[in-house]
C-alpha positions as CSV (number, residue, x, y, z in Angstrom):
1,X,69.9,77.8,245.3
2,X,73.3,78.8,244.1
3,X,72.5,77.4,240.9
4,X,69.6,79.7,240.4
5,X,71.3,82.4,241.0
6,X,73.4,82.3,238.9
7,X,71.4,81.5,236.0
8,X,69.2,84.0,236.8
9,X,70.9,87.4,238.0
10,X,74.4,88.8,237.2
11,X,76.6,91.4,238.2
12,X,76.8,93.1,241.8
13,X,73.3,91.4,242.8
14,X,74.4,88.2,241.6
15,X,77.6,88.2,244.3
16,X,75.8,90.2,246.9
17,X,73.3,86.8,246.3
18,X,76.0,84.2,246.9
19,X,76.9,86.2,249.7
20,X,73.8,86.2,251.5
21,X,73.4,82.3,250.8
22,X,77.0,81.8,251.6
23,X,76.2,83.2,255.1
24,X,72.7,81.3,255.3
25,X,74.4,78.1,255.2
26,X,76.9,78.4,257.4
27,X,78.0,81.7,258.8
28,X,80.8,80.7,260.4
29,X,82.4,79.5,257.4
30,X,81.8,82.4,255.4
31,X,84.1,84.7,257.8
32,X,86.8,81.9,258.0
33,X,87.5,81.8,254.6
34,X,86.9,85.5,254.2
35,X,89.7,85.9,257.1
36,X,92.0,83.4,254.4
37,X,91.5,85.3,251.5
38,X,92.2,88.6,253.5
39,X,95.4,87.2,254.7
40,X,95.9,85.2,251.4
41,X,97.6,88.5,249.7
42,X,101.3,90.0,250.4
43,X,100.1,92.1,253.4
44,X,96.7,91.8,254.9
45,X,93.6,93.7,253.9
46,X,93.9,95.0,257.6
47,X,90.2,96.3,257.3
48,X,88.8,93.3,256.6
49,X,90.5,91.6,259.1
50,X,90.1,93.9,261.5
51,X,85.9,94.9,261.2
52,X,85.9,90.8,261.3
53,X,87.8,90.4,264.3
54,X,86.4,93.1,266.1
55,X,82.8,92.1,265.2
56,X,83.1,88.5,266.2
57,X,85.2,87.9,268.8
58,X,82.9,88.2,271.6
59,X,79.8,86.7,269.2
60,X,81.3,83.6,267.1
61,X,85.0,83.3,266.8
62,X,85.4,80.4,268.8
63,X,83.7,78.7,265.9
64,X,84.9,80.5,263.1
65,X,88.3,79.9,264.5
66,X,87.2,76.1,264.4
67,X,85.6,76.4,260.7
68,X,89.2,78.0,260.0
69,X,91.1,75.5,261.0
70,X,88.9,72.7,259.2
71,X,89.0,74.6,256.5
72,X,92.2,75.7,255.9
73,X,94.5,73.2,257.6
74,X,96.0,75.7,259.8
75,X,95.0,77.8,263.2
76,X,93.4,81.2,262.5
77,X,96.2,82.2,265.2
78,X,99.0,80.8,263.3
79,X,97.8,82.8,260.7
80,X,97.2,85.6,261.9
81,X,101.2,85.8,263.3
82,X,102.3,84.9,259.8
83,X,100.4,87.5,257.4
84,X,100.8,90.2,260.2
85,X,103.3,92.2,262.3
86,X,104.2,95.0,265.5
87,X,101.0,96.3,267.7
88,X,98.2,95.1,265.4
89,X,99.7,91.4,265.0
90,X,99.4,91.7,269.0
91,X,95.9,93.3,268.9
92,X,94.9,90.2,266.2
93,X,96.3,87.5,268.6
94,X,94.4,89.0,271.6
95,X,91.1,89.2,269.7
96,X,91.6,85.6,268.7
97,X,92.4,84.4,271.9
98,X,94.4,81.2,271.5
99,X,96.2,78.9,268.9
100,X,94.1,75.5,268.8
């Protein structure tokens, strides 16, 4: 499928594409490795982390937080404390819930 895509459409469709399929296959997956690549950089993309913690915690984040750690060799929690700091790192760690 991802194949097609990409021979077949390009630009801003093309990714917003991917996306969709990204989630299709496992959703899960898609926001732990979003969560990485928003912590990735000096200073998190706070907004990204946040709409995702916020937005999952009480739906999926037990898994995501599973998918992380698969995924990325380390707890989304240990993250979390490391690409983070004062009131929000606290906020973060509540939402999470829990270092695996």
């Amino acid at each position: 499928m991802k194949e097609s895509i990409r021979k077949e459409v390009k630009g801003d469709l093309e990714k917003s594409f991917l996306t969709l399929v990204e989630c299709f296959e496992n959703r899960q997956l898609y926001f732990a490795n979003r969560l990485n690549e928003a912590m990735k950089s000096k200073g998190a993309k706070e907004k990204v982390v946040t709409r995702i913690m916020v937005s999952r915690c009480e739906v999926d984040l037990m898994k995501i937080r599973s998918e992380f750690k698969k995924t990325h060799k380390r707890t989304l929690y240990q993250t979390i404390a490391e690409h983070t700091k004062g009131d929000y790192q606290k906020a973060l760690l509540s939402l999470c819930g829990g270092d695996d």
